[in-house]
PDB file of N, CA, C and O in Angstrom:
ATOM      1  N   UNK A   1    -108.656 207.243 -80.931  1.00  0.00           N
ATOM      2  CA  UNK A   1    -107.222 207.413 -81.039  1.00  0.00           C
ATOM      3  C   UNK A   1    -106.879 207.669 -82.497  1.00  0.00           C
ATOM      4  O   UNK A   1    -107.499 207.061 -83.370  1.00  0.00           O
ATOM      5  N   UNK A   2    -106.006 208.463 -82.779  1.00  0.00           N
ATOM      6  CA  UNK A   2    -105.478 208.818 -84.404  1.00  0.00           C
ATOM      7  C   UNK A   2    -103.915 208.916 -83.994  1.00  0.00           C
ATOM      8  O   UNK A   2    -103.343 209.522 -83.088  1.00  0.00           O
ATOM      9  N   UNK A   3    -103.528 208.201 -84.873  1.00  0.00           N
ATOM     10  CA  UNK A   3    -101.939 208.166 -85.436  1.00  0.00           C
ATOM     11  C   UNK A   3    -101.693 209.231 -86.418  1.00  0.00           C
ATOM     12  O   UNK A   3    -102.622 209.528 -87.169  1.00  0.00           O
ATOM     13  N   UNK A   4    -100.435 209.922 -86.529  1.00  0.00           N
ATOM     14  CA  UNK A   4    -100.674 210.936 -87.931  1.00  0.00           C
ATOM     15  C   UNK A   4     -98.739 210.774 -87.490  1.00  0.00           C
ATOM     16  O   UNK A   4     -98.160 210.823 -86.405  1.00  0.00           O
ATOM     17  N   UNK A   5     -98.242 210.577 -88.883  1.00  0.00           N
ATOM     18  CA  UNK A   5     -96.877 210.819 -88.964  1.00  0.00           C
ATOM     19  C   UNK A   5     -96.807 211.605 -90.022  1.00  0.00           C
ATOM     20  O   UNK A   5     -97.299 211.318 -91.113  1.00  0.00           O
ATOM     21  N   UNK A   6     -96.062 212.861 -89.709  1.00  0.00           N
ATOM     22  CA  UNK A   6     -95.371 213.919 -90.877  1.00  0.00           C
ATOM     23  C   UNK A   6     -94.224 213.927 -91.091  1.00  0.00           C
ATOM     24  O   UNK A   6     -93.368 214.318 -90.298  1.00  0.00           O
ATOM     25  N   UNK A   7     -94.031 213.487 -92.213  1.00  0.00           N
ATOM     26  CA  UNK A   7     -92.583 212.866 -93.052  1.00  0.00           C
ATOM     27  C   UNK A   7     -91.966 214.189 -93.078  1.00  0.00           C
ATOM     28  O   UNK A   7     -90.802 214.386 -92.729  1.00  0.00           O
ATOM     29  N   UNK A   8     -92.993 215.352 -93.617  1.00  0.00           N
ATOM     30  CA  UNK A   8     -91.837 216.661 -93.546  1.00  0.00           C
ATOM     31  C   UNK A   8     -90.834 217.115 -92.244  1.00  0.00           C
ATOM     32  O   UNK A   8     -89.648 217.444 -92.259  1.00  0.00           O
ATOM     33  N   UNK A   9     -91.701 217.008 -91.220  1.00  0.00           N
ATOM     34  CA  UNK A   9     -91.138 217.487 -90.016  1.00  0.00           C
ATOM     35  C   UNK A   9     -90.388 216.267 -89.180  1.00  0.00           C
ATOM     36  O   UNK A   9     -89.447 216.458 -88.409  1.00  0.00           O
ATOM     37  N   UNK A  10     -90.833 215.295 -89.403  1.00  0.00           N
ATOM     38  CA  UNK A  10     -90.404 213.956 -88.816  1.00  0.00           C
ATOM     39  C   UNK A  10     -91.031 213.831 -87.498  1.00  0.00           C
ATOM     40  O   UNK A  10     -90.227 213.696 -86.575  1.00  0.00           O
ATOM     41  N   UNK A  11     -92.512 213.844 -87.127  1.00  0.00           N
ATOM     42  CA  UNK A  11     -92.808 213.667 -86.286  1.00  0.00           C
ATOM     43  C   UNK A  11     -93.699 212.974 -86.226  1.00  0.00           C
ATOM     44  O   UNK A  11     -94.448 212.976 -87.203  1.00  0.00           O
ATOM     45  N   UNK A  12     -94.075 211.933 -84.888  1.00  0.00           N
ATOM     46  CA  UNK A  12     -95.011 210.706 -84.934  1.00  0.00           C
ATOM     47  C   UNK A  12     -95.531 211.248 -83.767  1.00  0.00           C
ATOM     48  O   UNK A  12     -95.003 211.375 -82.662  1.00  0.00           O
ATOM     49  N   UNK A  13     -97.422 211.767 -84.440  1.00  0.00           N
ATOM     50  CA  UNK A  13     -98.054 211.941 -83.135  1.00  0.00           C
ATOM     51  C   UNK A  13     -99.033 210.990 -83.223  1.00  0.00           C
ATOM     52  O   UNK A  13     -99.390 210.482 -84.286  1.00  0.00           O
ATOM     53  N   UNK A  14     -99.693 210.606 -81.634  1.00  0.00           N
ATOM     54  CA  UNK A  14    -101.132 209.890 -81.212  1.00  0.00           C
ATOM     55  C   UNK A  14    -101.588 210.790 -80.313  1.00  0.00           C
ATOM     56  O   UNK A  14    -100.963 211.388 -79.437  1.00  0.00           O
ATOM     57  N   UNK A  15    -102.858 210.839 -80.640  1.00  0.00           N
ATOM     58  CA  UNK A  15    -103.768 211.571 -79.514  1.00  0.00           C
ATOM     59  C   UNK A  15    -104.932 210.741 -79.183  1.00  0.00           C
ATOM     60  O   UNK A  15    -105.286 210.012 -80.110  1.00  0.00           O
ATOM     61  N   UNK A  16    -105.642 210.657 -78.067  1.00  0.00           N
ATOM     62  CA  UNK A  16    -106.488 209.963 -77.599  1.00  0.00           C
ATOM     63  C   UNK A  16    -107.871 210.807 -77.634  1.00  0.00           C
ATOM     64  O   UNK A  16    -107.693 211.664 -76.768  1.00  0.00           O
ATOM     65  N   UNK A  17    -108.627 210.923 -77.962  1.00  0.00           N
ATOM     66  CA  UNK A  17    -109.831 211.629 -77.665  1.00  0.00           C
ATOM     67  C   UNK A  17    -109.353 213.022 -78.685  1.00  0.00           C
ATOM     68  O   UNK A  17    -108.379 213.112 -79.433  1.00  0.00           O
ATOM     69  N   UNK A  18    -110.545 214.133 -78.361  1.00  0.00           N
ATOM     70  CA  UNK A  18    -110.609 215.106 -78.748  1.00  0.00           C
ATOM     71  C   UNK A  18    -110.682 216.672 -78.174  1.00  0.00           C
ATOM     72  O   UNK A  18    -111.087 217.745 -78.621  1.00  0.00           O
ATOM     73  N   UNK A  19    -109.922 216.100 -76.647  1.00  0.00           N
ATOM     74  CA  UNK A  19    -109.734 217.164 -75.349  1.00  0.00           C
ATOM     75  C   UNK A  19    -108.733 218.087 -76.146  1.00  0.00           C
ATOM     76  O   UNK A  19    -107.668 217.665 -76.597  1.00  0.00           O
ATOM     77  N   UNK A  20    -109.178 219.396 -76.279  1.00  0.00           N
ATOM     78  CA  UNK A  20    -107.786 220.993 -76.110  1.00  0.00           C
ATOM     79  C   UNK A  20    -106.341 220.364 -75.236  1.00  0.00           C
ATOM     80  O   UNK A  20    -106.379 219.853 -74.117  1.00  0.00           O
ATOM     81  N   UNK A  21    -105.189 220.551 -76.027  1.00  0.00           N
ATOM     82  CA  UNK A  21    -103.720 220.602 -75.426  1.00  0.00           C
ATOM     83  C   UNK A  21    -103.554 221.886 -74.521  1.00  0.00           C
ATOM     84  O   UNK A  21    -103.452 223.058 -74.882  1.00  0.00           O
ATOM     85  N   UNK A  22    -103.553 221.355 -73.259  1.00  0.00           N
ATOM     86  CA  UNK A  22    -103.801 222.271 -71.904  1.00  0.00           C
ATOM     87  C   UNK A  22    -101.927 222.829 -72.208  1.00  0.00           C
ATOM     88  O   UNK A  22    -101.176 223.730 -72.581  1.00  0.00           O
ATOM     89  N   UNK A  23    -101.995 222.050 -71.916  1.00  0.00           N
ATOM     90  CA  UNK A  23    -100.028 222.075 -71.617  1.00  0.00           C
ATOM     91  C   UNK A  23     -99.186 220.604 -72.188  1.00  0.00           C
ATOM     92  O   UNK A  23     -99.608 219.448 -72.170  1.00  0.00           O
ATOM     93  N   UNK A  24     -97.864 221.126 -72.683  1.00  0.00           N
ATOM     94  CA  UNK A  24     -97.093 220.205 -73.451  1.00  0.00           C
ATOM     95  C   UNK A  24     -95.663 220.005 -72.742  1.00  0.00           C
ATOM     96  O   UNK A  24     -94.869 220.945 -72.710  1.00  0.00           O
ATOM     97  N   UNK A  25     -95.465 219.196 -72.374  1.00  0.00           N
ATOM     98  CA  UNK A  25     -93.995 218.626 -71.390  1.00  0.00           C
ATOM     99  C   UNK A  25     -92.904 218.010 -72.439  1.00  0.00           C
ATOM    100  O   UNK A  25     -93.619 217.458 -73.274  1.00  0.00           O
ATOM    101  N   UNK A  26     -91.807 217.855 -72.756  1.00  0.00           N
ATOM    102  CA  UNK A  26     -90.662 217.031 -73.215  1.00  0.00           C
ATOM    103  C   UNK A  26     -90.356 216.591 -71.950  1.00  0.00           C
ATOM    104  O   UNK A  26     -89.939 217.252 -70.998  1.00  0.00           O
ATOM    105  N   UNK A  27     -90.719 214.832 -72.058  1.00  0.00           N
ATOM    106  CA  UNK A  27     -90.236 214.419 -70.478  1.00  0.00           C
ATOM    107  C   UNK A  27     -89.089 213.702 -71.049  1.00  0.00           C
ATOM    108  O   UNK A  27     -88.180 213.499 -70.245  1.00  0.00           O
ATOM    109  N   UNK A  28     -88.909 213.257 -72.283  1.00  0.00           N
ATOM    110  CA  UNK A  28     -87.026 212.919 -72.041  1.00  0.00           C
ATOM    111  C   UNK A  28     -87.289 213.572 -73.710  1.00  0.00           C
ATOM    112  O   UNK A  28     -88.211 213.987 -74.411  1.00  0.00           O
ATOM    113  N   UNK A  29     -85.523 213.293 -73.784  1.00  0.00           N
ATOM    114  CA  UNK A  29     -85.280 213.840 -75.346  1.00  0.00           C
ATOM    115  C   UNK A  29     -85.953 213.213 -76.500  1.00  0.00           C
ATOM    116  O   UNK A  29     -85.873 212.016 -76.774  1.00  0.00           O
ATOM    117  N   UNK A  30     -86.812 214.351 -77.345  1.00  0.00           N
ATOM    118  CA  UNK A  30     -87.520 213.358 -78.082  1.00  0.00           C
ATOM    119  C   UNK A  30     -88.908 213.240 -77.902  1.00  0.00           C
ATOM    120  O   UNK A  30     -89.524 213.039 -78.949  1.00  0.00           O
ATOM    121  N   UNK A  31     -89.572 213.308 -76.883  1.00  0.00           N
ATOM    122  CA  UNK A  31     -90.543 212.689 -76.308  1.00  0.00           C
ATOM    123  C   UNK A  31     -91.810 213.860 -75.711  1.00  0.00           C
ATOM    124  O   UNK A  31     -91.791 214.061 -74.496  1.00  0.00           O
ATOM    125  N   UNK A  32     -92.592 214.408 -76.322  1.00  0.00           N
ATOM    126  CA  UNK A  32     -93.370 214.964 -75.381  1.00  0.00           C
ATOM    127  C   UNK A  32     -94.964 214.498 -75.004  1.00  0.00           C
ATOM    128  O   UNK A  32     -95.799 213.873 -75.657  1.00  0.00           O
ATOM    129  N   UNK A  33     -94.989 215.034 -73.785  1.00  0.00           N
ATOM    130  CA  UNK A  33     -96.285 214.568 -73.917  1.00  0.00           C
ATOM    131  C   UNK A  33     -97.187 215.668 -73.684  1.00  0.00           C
ATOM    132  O   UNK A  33     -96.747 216.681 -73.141  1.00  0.00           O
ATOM    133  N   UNK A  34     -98.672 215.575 -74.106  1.00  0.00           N
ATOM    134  CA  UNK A  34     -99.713 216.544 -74.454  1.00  0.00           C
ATOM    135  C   UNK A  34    -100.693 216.434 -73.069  1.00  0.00           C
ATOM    136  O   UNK A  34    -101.046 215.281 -72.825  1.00  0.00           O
ATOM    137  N   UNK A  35    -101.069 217.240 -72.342  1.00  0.00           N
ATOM    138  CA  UNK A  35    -102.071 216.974 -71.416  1.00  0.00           C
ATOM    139  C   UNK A  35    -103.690 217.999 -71.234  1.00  0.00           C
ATOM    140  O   UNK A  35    -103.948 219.186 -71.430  1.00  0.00           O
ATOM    141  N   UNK A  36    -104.012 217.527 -71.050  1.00  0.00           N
ATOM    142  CA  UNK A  36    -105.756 218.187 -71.192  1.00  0.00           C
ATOM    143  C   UNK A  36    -105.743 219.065 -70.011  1.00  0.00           C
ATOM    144  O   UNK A  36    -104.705 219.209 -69.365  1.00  0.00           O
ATOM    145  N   UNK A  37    -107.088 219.794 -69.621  1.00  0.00           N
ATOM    146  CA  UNK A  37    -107.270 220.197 -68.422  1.00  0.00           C
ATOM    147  C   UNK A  37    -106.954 219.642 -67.428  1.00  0.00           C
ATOM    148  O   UNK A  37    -106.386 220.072 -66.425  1.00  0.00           O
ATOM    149  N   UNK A  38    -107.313 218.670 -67.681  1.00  0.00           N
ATOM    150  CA  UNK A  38    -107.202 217.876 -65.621  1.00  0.00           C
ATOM    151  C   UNK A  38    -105.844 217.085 -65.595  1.00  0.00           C
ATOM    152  O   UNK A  38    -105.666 216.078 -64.909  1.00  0.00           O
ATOM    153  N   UNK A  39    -104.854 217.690 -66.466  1.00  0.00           N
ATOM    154  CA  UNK A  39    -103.528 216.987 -66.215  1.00  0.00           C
ATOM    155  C   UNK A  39    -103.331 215.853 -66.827  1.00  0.00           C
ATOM    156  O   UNK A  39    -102.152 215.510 -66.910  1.00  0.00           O
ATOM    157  N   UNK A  40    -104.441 214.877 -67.469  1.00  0.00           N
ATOM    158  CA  UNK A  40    -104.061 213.782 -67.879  1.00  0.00           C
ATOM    159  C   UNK A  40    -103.686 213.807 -69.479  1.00  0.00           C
ATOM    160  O   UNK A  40    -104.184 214.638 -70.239  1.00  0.00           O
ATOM    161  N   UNK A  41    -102.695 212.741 -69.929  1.00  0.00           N
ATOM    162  CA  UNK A  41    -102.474 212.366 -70.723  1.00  0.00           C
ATOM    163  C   UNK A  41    -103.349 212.194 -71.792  1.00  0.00           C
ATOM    164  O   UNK A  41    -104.222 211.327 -71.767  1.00  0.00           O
ATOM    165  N   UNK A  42    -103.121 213.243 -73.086  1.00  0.00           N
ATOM    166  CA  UNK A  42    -104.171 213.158 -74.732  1.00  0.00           C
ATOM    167  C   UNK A  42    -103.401 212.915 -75.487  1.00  0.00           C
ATOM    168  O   UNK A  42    -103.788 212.133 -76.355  1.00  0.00           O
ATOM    169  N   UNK A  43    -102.096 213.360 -75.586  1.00  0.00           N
ATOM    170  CA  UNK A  43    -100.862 213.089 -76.703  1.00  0.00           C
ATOM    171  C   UNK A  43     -99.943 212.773 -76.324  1.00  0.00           C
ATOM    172  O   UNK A  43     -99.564 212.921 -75.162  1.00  0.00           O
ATOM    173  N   UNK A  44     -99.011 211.962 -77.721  1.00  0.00           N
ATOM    174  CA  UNK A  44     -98.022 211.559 -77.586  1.00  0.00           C
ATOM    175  C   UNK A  44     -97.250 212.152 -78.707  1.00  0.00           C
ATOM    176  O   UNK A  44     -97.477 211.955 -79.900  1.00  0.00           O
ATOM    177  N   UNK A  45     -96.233 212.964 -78.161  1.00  0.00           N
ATOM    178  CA  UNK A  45     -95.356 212.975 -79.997  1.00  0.00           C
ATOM    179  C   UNK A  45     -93.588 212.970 -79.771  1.00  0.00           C
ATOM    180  O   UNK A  45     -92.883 213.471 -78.895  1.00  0.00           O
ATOM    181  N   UNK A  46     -93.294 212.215 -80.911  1.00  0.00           N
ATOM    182  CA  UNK A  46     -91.814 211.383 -81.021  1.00  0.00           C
ATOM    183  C   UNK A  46     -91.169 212.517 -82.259  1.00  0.00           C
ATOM    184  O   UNK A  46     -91.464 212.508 -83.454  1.00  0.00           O
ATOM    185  N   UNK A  47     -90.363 213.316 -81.666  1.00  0.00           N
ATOM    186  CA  UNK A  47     -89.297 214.107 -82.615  1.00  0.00           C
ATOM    187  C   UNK A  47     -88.395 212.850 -82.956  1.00  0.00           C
ATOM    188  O   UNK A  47     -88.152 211.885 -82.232  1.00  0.00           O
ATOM    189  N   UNK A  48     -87.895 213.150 -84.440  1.00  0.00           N
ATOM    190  CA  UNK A  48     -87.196 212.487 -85.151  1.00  0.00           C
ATOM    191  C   UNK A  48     -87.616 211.187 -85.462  1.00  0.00           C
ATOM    192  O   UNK A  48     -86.762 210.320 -85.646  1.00  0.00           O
ATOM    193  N   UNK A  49     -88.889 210.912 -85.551  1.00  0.00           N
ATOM    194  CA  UNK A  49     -89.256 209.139 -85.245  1.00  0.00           C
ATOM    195  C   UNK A  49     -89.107 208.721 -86.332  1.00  0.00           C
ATOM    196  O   UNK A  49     -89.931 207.828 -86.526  1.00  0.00           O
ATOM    197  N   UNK A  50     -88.172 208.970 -87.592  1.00  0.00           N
ATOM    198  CA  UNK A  50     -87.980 208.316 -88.176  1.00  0.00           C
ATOM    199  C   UNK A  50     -86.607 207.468 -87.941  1.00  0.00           C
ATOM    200  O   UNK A  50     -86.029 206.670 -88.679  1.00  0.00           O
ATOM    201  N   UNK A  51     -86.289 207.966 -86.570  1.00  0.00           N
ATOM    202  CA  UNK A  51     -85.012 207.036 -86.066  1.00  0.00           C
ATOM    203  C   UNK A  51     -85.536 205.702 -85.441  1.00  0.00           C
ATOM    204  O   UNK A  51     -84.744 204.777 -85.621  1.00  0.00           O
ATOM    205  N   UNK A  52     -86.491 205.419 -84.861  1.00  0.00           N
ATOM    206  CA  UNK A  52     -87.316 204.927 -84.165  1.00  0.00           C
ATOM    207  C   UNK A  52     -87.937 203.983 -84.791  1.00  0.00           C
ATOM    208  O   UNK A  52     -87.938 202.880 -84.244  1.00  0.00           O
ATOM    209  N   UNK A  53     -88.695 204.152 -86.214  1.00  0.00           N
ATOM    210  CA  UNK A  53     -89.646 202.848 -86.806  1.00  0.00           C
ATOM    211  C   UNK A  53     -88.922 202.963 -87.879  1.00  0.00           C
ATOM    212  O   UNK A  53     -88.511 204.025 -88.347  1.00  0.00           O
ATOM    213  N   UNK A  54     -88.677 201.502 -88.453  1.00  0.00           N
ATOM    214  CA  UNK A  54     -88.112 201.073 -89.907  1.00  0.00           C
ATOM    215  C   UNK A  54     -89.337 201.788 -91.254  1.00  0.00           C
ATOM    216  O   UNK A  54     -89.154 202.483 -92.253  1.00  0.00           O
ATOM    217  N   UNK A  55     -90.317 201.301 -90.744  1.00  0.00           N
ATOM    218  CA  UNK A  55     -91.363 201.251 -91.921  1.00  0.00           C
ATOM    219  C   UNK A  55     -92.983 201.745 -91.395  1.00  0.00           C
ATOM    220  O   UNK A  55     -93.851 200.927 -91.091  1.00  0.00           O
ATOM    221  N   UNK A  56     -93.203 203.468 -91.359  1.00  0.00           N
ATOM    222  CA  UNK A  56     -94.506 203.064 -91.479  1.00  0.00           C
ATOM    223  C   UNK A  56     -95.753 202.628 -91.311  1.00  0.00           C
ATOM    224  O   UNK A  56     -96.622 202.611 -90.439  1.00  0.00           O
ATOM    225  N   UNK A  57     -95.530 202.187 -92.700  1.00  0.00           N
ATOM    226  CA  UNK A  57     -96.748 201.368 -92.980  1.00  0.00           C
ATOM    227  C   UNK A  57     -97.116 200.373 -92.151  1.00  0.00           C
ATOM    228  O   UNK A  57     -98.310 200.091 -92.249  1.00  0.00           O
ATOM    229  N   UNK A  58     -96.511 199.751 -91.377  1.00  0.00           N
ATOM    230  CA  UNK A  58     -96.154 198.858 -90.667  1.00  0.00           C
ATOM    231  C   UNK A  58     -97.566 199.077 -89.249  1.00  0.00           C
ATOM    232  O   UNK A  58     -98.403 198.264 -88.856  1.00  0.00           O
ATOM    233  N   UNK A  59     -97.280 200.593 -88.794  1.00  0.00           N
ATOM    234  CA  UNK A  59     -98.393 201.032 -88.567  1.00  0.00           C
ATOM    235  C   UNK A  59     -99.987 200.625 -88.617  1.00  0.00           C
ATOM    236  O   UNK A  59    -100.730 200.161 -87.752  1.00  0.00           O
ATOM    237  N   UNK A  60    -100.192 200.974 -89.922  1.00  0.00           N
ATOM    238  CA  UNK A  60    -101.175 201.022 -90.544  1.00  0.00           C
ATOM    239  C   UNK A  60    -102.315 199.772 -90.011  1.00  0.00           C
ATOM    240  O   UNK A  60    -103.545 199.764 -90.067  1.00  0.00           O
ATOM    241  N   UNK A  61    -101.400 198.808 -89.513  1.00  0.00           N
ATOM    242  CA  UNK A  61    -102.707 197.124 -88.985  1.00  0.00           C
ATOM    243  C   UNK A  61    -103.192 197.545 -88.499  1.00  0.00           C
ATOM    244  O   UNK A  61    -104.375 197.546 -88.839  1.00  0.00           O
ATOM    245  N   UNK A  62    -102.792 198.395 -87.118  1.00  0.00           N
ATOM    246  CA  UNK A  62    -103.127 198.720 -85.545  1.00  0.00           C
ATOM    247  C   UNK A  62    -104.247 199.389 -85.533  1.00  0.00           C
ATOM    248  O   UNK A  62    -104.742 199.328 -84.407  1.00  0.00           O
ATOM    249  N   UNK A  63    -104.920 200.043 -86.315  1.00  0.00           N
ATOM    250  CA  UNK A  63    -105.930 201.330 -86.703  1.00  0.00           C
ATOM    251  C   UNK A  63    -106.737 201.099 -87.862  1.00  0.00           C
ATOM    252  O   UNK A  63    -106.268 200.770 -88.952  1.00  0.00           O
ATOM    253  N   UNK A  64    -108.132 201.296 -87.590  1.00  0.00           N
ATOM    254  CA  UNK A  64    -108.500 201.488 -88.872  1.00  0.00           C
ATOM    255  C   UNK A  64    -108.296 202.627 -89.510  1.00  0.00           C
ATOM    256  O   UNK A  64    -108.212 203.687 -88.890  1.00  0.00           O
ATOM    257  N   UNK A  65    -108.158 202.526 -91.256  1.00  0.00           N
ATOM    258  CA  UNK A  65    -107.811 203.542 -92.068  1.00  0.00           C
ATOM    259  C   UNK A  65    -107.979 205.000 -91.579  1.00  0.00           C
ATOM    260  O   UNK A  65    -107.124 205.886 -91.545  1.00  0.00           O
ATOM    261  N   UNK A  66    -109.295 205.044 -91.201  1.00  0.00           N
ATOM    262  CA  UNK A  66    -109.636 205.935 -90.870  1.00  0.00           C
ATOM    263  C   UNK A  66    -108.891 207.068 -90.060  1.00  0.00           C
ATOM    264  O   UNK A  66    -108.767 208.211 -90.498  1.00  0.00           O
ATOM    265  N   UNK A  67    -108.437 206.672 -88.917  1.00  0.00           N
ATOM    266  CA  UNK A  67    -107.636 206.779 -87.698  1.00  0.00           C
ATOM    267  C   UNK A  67    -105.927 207.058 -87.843  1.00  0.00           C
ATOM    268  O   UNK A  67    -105.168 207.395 -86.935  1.00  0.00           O
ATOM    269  N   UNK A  68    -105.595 206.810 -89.252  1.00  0.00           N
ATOM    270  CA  UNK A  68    -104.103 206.338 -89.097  1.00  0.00           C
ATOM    271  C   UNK A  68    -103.808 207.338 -90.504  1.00  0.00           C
ATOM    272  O   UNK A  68    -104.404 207.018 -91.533  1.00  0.00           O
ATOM    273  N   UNK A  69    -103.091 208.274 -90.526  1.00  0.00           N
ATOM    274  CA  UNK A  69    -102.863 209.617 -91.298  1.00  0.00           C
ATOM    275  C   UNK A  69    -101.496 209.337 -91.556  1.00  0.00           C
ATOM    276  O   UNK A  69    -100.821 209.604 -90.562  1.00  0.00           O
ATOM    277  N   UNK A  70    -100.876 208.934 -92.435  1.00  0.00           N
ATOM    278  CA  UNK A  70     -99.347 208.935 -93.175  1.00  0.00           C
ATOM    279  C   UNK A  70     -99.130 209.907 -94.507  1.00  0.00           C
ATOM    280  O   UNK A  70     -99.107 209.665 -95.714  1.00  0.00           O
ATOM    281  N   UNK A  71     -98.956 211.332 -93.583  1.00  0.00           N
ATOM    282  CA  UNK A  71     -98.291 212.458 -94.444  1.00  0.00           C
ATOM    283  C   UNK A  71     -97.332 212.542 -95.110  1.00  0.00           C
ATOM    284  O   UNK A  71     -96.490 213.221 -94.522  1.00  0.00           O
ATOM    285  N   UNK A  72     -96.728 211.924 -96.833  1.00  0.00           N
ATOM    286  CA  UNK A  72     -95.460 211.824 -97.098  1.00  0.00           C
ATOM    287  C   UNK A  72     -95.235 212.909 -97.894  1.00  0.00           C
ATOM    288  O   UNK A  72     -94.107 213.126 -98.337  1.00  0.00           O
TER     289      UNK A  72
END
């Protein structure tokens, strides 16, 4: 799993694995999700998520370094 938030664009993505984005849905405002070949769920990404989390860094416990990408 990798976290990556881009401060330029304001977007908070997670992806699970390293499957090709088959197809991409907005299932509510804000919200899309990424799906592989066989339909299932690889991504997650939050337009505007800087409405959404106070801080971040805050992030950063959940993951090792490695895994967790904060683009400012």
């Amino acid at each position: 799993m990798k976290i990556k938030y881009d401060q330029e664009v304001d977007v908070l993505r997670i992806l699970w694995g390293n499957d090709p984005i088959e197809e991409s849905d907005e299932e509510q405002a804000g919200v899309i999700l990424d799906y592989n070949e066989q339909g299932k769920v690889i991504g997650l990404e939050i337009l505007q998520a800087s409405e959404q989390v106070d801080d971040w860094k805050d992030l950063e416990g959940f993951l090792p370094p490695e895994r967790f990408v904060l683009d400012t």
